[in-house]
C-alpha positions in Angstrom: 3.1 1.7 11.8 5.6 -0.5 9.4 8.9 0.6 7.2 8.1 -1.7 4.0 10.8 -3.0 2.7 12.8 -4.9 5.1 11.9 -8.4 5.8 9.6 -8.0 8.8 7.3 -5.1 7.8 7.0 -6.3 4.5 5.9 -9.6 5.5 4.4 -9.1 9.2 2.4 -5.5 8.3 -0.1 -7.3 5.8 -0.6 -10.1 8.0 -1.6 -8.7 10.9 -3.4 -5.5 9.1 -5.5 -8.9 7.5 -5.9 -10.1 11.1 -7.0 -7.2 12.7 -10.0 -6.9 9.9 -11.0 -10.3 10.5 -11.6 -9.1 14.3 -13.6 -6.5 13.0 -11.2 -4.0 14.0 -10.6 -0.4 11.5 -6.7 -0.8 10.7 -5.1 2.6 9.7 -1.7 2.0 8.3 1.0 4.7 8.7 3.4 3.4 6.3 6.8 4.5 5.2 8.7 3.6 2.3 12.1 3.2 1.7 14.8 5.5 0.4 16.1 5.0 -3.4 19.6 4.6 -2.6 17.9 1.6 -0.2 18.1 -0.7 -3.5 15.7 -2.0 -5.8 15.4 -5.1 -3.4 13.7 -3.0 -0.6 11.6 -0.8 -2.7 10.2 -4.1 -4.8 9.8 -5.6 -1.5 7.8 -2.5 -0.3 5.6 -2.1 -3.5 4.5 -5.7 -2.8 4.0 -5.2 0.8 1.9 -1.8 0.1 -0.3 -3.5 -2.7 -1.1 -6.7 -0.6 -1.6 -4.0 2.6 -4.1 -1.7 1.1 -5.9 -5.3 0.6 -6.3 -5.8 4.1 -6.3 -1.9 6.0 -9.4 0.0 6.1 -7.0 3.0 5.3 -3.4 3.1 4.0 -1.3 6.1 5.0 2.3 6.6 2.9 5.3 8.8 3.9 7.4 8.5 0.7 11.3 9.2 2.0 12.3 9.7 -1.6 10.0 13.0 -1.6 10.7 13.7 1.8 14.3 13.7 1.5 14.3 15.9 -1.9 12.1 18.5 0.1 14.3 18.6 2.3 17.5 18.3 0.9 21.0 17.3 0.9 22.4 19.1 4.5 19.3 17.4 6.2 20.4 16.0 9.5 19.3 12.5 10.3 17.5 13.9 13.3 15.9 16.3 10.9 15.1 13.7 8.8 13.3 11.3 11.6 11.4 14.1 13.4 9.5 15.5 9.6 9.4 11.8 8.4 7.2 11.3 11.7 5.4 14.5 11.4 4.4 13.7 7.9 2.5 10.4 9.1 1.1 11.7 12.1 -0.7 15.1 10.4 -1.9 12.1 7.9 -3.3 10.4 10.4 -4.6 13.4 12.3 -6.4 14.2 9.5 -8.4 11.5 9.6 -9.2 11.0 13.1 -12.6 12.5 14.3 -11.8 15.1 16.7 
């Protein structure tokens, strides 16, 4: 589970997604990406750290908070906004799981 973008999950995620395949391991990455008003620095950070991460995990997962927060809208709570973000990547991964 990584926020691209920042320093740490951009650099860290693809790493140890790269690592974990090497053990032989299935990496499932629940990914989210950053907000527009973030800056161009985070979201060409986060492009970067996607491409090289879907490289490396077996599956890539992507909550997009630019969509989320439009589907939302402009009176979303930050609480709001946190428990749908984490809804969104959990019914992704859900739907892949074999149940």
């Amino acid at each position: 589970l990584a926020g691209l973008g920042g320093r740490t999950g951009s650099t860290a995620t693809p790493a140890l997604a790269r690592l974990a395949r090497k053990a032989g391991l299935h990496t499932v990455a629940l990914v989210g990406m950053p907000l527009e008003w973030e800056g161009e620095r985070r979201r060409t950070a986060a492009l970067h750290a996607l491409e090289s991460l879907r490289g490396h995990a077996a599956e890539t997962v992507v909550v997009y908070g630019d969509a989320l927060a439009e589907r939302l809208g402009e009176d979303a709570t930050l609480d709001r906004w946190m428990a749908e973000f984490d809804a969104a990547l959990f019914q992704e991964l859900d739907a892949r799981l074999v149940h």
